[in-house]
Every structure is written in C-alpha cells, then in structure tokens.
N, C-alpha and C positions, 0 to 999 in steps of 0.2 A: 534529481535524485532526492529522496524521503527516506532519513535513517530515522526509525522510531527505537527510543531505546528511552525508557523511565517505567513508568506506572504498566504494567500490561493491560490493568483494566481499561485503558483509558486506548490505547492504539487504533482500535476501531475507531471510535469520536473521533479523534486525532487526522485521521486517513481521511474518512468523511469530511470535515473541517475544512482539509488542506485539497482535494482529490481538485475540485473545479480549478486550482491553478498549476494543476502537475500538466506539464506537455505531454504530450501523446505516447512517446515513446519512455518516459520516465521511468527511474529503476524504484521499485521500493522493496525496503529492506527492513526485519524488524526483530528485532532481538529478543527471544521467547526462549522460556525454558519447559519442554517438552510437558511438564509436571502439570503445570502450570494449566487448571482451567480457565481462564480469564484472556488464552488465546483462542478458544472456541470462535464465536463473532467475528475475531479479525480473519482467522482462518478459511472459514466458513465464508466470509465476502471473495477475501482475494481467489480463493481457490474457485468460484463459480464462475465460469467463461461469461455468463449474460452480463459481470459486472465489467469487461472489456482486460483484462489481465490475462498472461501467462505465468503462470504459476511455479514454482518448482522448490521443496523443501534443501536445505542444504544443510546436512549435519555436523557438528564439529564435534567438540568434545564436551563430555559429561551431561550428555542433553541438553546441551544448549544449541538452539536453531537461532541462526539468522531468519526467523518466523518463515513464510512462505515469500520467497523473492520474488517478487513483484514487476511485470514489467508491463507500463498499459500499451493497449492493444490500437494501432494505428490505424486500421482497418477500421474497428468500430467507431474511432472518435474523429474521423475524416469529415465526416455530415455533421459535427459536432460544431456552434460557433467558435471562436477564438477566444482563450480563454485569458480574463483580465489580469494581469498580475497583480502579484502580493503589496498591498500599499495602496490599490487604486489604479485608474488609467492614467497611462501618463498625460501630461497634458500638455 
C-alpha cells in the first residue's frame, strides 16, 4: 500500500519513484483536494488502464478525495520481472 499525502505537486514524481517496488496487486491512495490543479498528472496516470491500475475516485467531505484509488493491475504486471525491494536485493 502507497498513501501519498504532502506536496500534491509532487505525488506523480512520488508514484513514479516508488511504482517499480509496489507488488502487483498494491492499493494506492492519495490525498487530493478536488480544487486542487497539481492533481491533473497524478490523475491523468493512474486513471489510464495502459499504466496497469483500476481506478476509482472516492469522495468524502469538502472536496476532499482520497485522489483516485489505485489498485495495480495483476494481469498487466504477471510478464513483468520481480520486482527489487526498497533498500536493495537482499542478500
């Protein structure tokens, strides 16, 4: 799981960054305020199927979204190698 919550400019980078050590099935969650143009980019990835996610907005209160909840796509990342964890391989 990937809870992004600080800078919104930054959550894309962020996701990018982090993406190559999330498991396949990974929840990502991210804390946007609807107003808020600096979710466009993160938006605009997660919500395109080609980048391997299901997608789905979830509203609370005051325009505030847990941005598009994220969940990657097992399907797409099966042919995909294994992916290294955070730190390095173990050894």
């Amino acid at each position: 799981m990937l809870f992004l919550d600080g800078r919104n400019d930054l959550y894309f980078d962020v996701l990018r960054l982090l993406e190559r050590h999330l498991a396949s099935t990974a929840l990502v969650t991210a804390d946007l305020s609807i107003e808020d143009p600096d979710l466009l980019p993160y938006l605009s990835y997660i919500r395109d199927p080609a980048n391997g996610y299901l997608s789905v907005e979830v509203p609370l209160d005051a325009g505030v979204y847990p941005g598009a909840c994220g969940v990657r796509d097992a399907v797409r990342n099966a042919a995909r190698p294994a992916r290294e964890p955070l730190g390095g391989a173990p050894s």
